[in-house]
N, C-alpha and C positions, 0 to 999 in steps of 0.2 A: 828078431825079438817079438815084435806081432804074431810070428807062424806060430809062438809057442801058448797065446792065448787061445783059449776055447773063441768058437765063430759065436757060437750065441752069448757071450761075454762082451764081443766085439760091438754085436750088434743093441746091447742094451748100451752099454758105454756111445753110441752114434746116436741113437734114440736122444737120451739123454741130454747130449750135448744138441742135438737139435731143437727138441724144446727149448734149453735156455735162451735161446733166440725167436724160435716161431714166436713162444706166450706174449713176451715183451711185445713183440711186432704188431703182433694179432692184436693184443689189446693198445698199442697205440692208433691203430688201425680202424677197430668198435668207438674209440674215445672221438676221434677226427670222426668221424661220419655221424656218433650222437652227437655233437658239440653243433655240427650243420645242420641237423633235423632239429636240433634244440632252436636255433637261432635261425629260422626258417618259419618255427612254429609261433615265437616269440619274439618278433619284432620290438627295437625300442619304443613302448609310446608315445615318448618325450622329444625332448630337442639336441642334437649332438652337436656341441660345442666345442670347437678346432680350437686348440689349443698350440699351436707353433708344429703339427704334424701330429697331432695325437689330439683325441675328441673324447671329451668327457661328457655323460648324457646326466641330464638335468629333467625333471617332472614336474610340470607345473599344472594345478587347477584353480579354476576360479579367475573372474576376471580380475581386472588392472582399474584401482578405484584407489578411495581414500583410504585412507592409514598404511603401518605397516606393511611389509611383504616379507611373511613368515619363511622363513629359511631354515629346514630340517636336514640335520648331519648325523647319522648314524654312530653308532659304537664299533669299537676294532673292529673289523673284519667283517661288520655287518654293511646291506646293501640298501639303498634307500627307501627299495622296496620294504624296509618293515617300516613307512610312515605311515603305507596308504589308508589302514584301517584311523588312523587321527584327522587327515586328509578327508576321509568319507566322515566324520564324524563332527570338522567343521565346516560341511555341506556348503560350501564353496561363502560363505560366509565372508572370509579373508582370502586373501590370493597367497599361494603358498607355494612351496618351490622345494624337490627332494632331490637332494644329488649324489649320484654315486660317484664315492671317492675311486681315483685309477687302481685299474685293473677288477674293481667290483663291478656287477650288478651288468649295463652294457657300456659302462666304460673302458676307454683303449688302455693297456699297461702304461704304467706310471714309472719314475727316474726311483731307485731303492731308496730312496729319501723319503721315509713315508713316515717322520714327526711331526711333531704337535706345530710347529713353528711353518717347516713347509706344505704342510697338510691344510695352514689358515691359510698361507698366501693362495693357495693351487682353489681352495674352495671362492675366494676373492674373484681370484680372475676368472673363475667362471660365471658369479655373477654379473660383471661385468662386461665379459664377453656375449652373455645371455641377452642382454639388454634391460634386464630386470634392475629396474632402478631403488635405489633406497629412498626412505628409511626400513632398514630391515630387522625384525622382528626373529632373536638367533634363538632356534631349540635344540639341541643337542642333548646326546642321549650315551653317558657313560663318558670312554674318553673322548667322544665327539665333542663334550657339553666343552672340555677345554680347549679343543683345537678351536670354536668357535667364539671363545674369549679369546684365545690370540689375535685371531681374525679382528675383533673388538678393538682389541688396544691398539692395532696399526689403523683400523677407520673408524675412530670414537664418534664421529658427527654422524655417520653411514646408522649408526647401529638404536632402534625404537625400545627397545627393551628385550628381558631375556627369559625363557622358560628352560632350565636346564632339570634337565629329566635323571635321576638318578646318580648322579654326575661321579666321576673318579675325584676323589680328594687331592689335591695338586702335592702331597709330600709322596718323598722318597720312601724305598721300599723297608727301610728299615723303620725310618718314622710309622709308618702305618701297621706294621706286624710290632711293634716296642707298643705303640698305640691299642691295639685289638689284644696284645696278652694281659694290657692294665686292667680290661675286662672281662677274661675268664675268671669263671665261678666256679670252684670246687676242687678235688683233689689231680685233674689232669692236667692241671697248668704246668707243672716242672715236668711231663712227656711232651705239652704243647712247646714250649717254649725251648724245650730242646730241641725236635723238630726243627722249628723255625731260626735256630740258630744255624742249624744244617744249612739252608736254603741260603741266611745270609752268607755262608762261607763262600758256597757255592759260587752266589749269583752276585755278589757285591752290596752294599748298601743302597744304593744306587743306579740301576741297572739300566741299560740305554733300552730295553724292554724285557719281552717273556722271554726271547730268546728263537726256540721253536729250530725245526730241521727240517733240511732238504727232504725226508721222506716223504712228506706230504707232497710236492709237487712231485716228485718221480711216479708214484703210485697212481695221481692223480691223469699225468702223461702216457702211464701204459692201460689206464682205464679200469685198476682196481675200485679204486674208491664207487666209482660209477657201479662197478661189479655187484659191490658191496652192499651200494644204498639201496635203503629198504622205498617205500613208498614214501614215507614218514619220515625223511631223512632230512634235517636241522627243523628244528623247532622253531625257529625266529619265523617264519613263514607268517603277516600281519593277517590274514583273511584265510579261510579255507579254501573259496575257490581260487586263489593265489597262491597254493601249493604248490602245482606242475609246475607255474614259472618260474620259481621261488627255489623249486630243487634244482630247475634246469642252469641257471645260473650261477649255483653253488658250484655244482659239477662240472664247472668249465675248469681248464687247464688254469686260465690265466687268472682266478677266482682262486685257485691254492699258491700261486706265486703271488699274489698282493697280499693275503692272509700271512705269507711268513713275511714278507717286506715290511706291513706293518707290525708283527710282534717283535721282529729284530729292533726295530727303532720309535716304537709306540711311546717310548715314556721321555724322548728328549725333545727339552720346550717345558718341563713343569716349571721349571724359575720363572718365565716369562708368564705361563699360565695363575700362575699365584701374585701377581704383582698385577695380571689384567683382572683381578678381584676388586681393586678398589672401584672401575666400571661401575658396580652394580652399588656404590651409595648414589650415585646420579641417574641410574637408570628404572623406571622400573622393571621388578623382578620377582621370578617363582622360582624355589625350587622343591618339585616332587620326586618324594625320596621313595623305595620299595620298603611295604609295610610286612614282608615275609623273607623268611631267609631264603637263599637259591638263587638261579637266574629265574626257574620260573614256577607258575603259582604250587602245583602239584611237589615242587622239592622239597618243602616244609614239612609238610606230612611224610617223605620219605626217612629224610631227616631224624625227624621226632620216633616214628615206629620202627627205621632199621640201622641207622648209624650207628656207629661207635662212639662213646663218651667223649671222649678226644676229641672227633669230630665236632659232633652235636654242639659242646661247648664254644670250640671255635666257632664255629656258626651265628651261634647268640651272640659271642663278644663281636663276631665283626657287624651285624647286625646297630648293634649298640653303637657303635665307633663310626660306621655312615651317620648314622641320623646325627651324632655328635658331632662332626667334622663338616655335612653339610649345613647343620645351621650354624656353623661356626663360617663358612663363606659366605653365609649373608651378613650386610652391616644393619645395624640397629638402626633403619630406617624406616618410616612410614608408608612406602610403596615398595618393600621388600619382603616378601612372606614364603615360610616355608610349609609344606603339603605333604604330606603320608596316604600312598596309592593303599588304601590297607588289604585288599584283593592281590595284591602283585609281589611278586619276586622282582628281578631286576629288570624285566621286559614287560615294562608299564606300559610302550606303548601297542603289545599284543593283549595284553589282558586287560587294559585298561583306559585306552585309546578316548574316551571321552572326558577323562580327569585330565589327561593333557589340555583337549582338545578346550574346555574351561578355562584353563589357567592361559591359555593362549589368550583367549576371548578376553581376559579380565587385563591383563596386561595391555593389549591392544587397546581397550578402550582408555587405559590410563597412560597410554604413551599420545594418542589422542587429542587426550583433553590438553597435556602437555602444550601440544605443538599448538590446541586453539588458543590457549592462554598466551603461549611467546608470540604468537601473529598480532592477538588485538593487542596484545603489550607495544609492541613493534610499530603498528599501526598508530595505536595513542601517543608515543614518541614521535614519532614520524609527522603526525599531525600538529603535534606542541611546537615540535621544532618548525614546521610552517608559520604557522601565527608568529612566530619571534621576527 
């Protein structure tokens, strides 16, 4: 059967099937050896906390004094590394603490249970295990700012007040897209909201998250991705000279298997998350919201000069629907205020690391005052009930 193929037939047909193996190999092969120069060149700075056989790393500056101990939790799939520009920006002021959720940044792979609910406990025990003692002082940033009121509502006494930085609105996927079409303006709302009908079919009202595919770790495992990336590869990067590390990290294997662990199960814990809201009539609280459309500042102007209407419009109405939804998670309280980054898309704390870094400061000092008030109160009890 073979004798009757041409040889040079033969031999492209071996070629062929050789590659589909060499390539894979070869770039698993480039991916293992950058992934050791990477983490060779880039030691952890911080502290790696053993967690029952697995070490989640934690970043602390600044000493160990009065008030708060500010605790920074990232958004999906982001690494703690984008606090440090807010970190450098409250000049060690507060002692503050970055931690990468497992399998980010230099922490060890984490259990696929990567929600809102065990995402609080796992970020818990690290502080705990850390030794970093409360009251702590919770910033989160997208859907961090929720996993961090879970955290909240299991240690309400643990927790000094709260800066949530852009924050995910705790409803379901339908609620939010039925919410952001009440706000398109003009004639492409019956294309918009068809669309979006699509999505709900798809994805359910309710979605245990984005979803997301194995492609990404495969690609990432044979050293495409790496192949791929440009200098300039993810933007979240908090510092420019925090680039190299910042992509070297990205580009690990185990950095595209926690990014899909968290988009399969990112959105379970919103019930929990919207019920740890009434927290913040008792505590004081900030939330800064992005004052431009996009994730980040330059998307706006993209936006605006090359979008399509459709687009564009959704833009504006989801735009419209954060800043409504986030002031709608503050209660009408006198130590609860809401804030508009107006330079920023949704990564306020790269473009705008020092509005955090304020709202941190102001809080602090009103969790503070707090605590001196409940002391002398405490104190003057304490003293009454002596004389009796």
């Amino acid at each position: 059967m073979f004798a009757s193929i041409p040889r040079w037939l033969r031999l492209v047909v071996y070629v062929q099937v050789a590659l589909i193996f060499a390539i894979p190999m070869g770039g698993w092969i480039l991916q293992s050896a950058g992934e050791a120069a990477d983490m060779r060149a880039y030691p952890p700075p911080g502290k790696l906390v053993d967690l029952g056989g697995r070490r989640i790393h934690i970043y602390c500056e600044g000493e160990r004094g009065a008030g708060p101990l500010v605790v920074f939790n990232a958004d999906i799939s982001d690494q703690g590394l984008v606090w440090r520009g807010v970190q450098k920006a409250l000049g060690g002021r507060l002692r503050s603490c970055a931690i990468d959720r497992a399998g980010l940044g230099w922490s060890d792979p984490g259990p696929e249970d990567r929600s809102i609910t065990a995402s609080a406990r796992e970020l818990h025990r690290v502080l705990v295990a850390s030794g970093e003692a409360p009251p702590y002082l919770a910033v989160g940033h997208g859907l961090g700012a929720l996993q961090l009121l879970v955290m909240a509502r299991e240690h309400p006494a643990e927790i000094g007040g709260f800066v949530l930085v852009d924050p995910l609105p705790p409803d379901c996927l339908k609620q939010r897209l039925d919410k952001i079409t009440t706000k398109v303006v003009g004639d492409t709302k019956p294309a918009i909201r068809a669309k979006l009908d699509e999505i709900l079919a798809e994805r359910g009202p309710c979605p245990d998250g984005d979803g997301g595919t194995p492609l990404l770790s495969w690609l990432a495992r044979i050293g495409m991705i790496r192949a791929l990336a440009g200098s300039n590869f993810d933007a979240t990067a908090p510092l420019p000279e925090l680039l190299p590390m910042h992509r070297a990290l990205k580009l690990r294997t185990q950095a595209a298997d926690a990014i899909l662990a968290e988009s399969r199960t990112a959105y379970v814990g919103l019930a929990e998350a919207r019920e740890a809201l009434a927290l913040l009539k008792s505590k004081p609280s900030v939330i800064l919201s992005r004052g431009r459309m996009g994730n980040y500042f330059k998307d706006q102007d993209f936006l605006e000069q090359q979008a399509e209407p459709s687009t564009l419009a959704f833009e504006r109405a989801q735009l419209l629907y954060l800043h409504e939804s986030q002031k709608a998670m503050l209660p009408a309280a006198q130590e609860a205020s809401f804030r508009i980054a107006t330079e920023s898309g949704h990564y306020i704390p790269i473009t705008q690391p020092q509005e955090i870094a304020d709202a941190i400061t102001d809080v602090a000092a009103t969790s503070r005052t707090r605590t001196s008030i409940a002391t002398a109160q405490s104190e003057t009890a304490g003293s009454a009930a002596g004389r009796e």
